[in-house]
N, C-alpha and C positions, 0 to 999 in steps of 0.2 A: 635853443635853450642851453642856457650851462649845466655843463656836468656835475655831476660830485664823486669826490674820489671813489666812491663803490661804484660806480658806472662806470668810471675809467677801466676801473680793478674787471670789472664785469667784459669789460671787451677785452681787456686786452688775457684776461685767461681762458678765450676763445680765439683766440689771435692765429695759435699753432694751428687749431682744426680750420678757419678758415680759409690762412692760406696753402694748406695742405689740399684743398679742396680745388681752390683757385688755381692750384697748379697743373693738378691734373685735367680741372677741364677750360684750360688756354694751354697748355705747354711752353708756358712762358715765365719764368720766376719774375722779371720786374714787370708784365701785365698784370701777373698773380698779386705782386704788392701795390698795384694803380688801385686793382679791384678793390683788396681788403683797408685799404686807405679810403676809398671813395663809398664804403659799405661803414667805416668810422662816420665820414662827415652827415651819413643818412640817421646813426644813431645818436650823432651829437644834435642834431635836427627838430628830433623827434621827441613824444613827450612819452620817456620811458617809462616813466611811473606806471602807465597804461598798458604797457606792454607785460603781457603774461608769462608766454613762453618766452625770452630772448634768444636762446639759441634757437629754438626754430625762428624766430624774425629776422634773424642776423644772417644766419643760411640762406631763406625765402631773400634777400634784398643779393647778398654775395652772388647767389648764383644766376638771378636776372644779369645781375651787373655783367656777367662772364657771358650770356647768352648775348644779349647785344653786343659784348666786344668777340664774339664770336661770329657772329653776323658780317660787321665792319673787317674783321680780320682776314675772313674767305675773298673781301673784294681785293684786299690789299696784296693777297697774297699770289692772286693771277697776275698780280703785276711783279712778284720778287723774281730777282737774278737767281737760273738757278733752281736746283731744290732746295725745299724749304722744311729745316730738321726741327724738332724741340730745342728748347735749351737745357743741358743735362745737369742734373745736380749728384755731387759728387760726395760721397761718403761721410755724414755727419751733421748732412745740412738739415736743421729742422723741419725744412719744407716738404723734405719726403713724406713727413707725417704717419701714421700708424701703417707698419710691415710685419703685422701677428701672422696674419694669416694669409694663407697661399694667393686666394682673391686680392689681397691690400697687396701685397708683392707684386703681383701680375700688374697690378691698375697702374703701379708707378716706372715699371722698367719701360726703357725708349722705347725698343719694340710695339709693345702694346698703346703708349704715347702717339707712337710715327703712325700707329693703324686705326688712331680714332682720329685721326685727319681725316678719315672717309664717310665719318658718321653725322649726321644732322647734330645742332647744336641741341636739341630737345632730344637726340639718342644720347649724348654722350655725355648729357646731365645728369637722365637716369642711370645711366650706365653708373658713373662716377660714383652717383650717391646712395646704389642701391650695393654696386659690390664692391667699391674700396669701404664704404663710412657704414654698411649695413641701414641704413635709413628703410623703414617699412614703405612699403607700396603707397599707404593712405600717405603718410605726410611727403611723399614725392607729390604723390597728386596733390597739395595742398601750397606745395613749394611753387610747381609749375603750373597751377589754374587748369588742371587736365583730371578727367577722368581716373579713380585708381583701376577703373579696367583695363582703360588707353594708356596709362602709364606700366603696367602688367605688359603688353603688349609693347609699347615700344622697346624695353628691357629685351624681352627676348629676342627682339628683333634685331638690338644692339650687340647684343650679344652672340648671336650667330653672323656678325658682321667680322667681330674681333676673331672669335674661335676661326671663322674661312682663315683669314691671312695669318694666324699664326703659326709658326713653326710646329714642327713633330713633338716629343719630347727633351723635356727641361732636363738639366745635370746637377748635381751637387758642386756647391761651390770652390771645394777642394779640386775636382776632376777639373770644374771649370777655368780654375788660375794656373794650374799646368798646362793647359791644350792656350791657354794663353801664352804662357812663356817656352811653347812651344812652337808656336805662328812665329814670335820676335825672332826665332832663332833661326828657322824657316827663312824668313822675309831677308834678316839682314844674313845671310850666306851666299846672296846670288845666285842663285838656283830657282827654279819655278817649279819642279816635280814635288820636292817636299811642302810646299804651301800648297798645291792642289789635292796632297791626300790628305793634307786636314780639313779640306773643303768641302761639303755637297755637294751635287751636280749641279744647283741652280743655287750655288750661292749669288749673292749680289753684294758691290757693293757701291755706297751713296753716299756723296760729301756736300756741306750746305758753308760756303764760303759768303754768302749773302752781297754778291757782287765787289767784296774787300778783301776776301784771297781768293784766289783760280782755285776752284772748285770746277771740276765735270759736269756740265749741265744734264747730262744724261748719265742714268745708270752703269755700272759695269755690273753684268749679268754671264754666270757661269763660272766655275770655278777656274779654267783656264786662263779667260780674263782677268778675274779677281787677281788670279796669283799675278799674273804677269802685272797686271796696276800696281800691289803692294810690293814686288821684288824691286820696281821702278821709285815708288817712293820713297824705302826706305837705304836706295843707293846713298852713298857720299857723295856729295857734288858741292863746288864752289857757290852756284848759282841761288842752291837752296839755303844759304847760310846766308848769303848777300837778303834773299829776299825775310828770311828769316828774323833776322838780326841778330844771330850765334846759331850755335850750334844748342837743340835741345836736349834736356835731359829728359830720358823716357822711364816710365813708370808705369808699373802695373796697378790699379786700383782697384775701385768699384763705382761704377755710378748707376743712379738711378735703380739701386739694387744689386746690377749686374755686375761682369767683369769689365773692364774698358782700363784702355791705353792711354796715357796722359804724358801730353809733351811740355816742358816746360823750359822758358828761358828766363833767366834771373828772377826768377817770381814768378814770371806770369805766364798764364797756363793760355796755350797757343794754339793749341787742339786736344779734344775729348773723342777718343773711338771708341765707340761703345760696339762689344762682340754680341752678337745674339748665339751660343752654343746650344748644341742640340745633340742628342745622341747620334746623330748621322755624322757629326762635324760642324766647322762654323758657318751658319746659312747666311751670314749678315755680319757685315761692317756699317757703321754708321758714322760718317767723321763730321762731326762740329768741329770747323774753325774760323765760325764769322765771329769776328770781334765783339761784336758787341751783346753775342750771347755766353760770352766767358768772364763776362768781369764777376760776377756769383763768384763764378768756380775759382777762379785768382782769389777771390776773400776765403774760399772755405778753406783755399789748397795754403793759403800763410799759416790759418788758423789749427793745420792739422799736423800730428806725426804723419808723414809720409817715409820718412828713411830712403835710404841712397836709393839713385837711377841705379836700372838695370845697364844702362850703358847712355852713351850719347849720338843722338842721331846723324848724318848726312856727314 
């Protein structure tokens, strides 16, 4: 059926929460936008006149769409090179979607992202849409063809999945971008003892190069090793400029909420480290540098003040 401009109007001032939603439960901004494009053609479809609620219809169709490519994506992903990170979104991007409250915060930083990779896709919908979007128990169960008892129940049960892996206590963001610009100073000095007292004893850390940069297929776990990978990284070398294509400029930001590292060569943003900080110290590094989950962040990072590098890498 054709639309009329109010129908248009009608999606697309649903647009933001959609794929806010979409993003969090794929961790993926362009699946997030496949979904709420393919959740369009269901409503251009359909005979909306009939349609009551639309935003719960639009929800109910968005978040199947994300269960089945949630399904399809667990196959795909025993097959990827590699660990396999989110794609991070970087300061300003709409798709981060509502950060009022400490739950909406939590739902969107990597960390919590990279921990609902271990969740059923029917946990990590409830999850999604009971504590980033506040959505009641009944109309989860009505999204998902489930039980609101079974849907009670899987929540909690998601939620004690996230709370196991996640760090100790959280910091203020102020304390947090110093112990950032205090790692950069740490890493590029050549020393390994000053980057291991800003570490945990089990820090880790994990890079997702997606078979198109050398990424560690295995963890580095413990803060000694940590230090020693990142005093090695952020060495000067000829080789890392050759494979590079310059030398980057490094920047402190925020993504996905948090603190994180942003390298950038003539525009384009080349790698996202995203810090997990903790009152113990930094428990986690996170490095996105597969290509093809930075073209976002290349468009948010042209579109943003960011102001001078701290310095230039390698």
């Amino acid at each position: 059926m054709s639309l009329t401009v109010n129908d248009v109007d009608r999606f697309e001032a649903a647009m933001p929460r959609l794929e806010a939603i979409a993003y969090r439960l794929l961790g993926s901004a362009s699946e997030a936008e496949d979904a709420v494009q393919d959740t369009f053609l269901r409503w251009q479809a359909a005979d909306v006149d009939r349609i009551e609620v639309p935003e719960a219809w639009l929800t109910k169709v968005l978040t199947n769409l994300c269960l089945n490519q949630l399904t399809s994506a667990r196959a795909r992903r025993e097959t990827y090179v590699g660990q396999w990170l989110p794609e991070p979104l970087l300061a300003g991007d709409r798709m981060l979607g509502p950060a009022d409250t400490a739950e909406q915060r939590e739902s969107l930083s990597y960390a919590v992202l990279a921990l609902m990779e271990r969740l059923s896709p029917n946990e990590r919908a409830v999850y999604v849409l009971r504590e980033a979007f506040g959505y009641p128990h009944r109309e989860i169960a009505e999204i998902l063809d489930i039980t609101e008892a079974a849907g009670q129940q899987i929540f909690h049960r998601a939620k004690k999945h996230i709370a196991d892996g996640k760090a100790r206590t959280e910091i203020d963001g102020a304390t947090a971008r110093r112990i950032v610009e205090e790692f950069l100073t740490a890493a590029t000095s050549g020393r390994t003892e000053p980057l291991v007292r800003l570490l945990t004893a089990d820090a880790v850390a994990i890079g997702d190069g997606g078979g198109k940069v050398p990424a560690r297929a295995k963890a580095f776990e413990g803060a000694v090793a940590v230090a020693k990978f990142m005093r090695g990284l952020f060495k000067p070398a000829q080789s890392k400029r050759n494979l590079a294509g310059g030398s980057p400029e490094v920047h402190v930001t925020t993504a996905n909420g948090a603190p994180a590292v942003v390298a950038v060569i003539e525009g384009r943003v080349i790698g996202v480290m995203c810090l997990e900080i903790t009152a113990d110290g930094i428990a986690a590094f996170r490095n996105q540098v597969n290509p093809d989950k930075l073209d976002r962040a290349t468009r948010q990072w042209a579109a943003s003040d960011h102001g001078e590098p701290l310095f230039h890498a390698f």
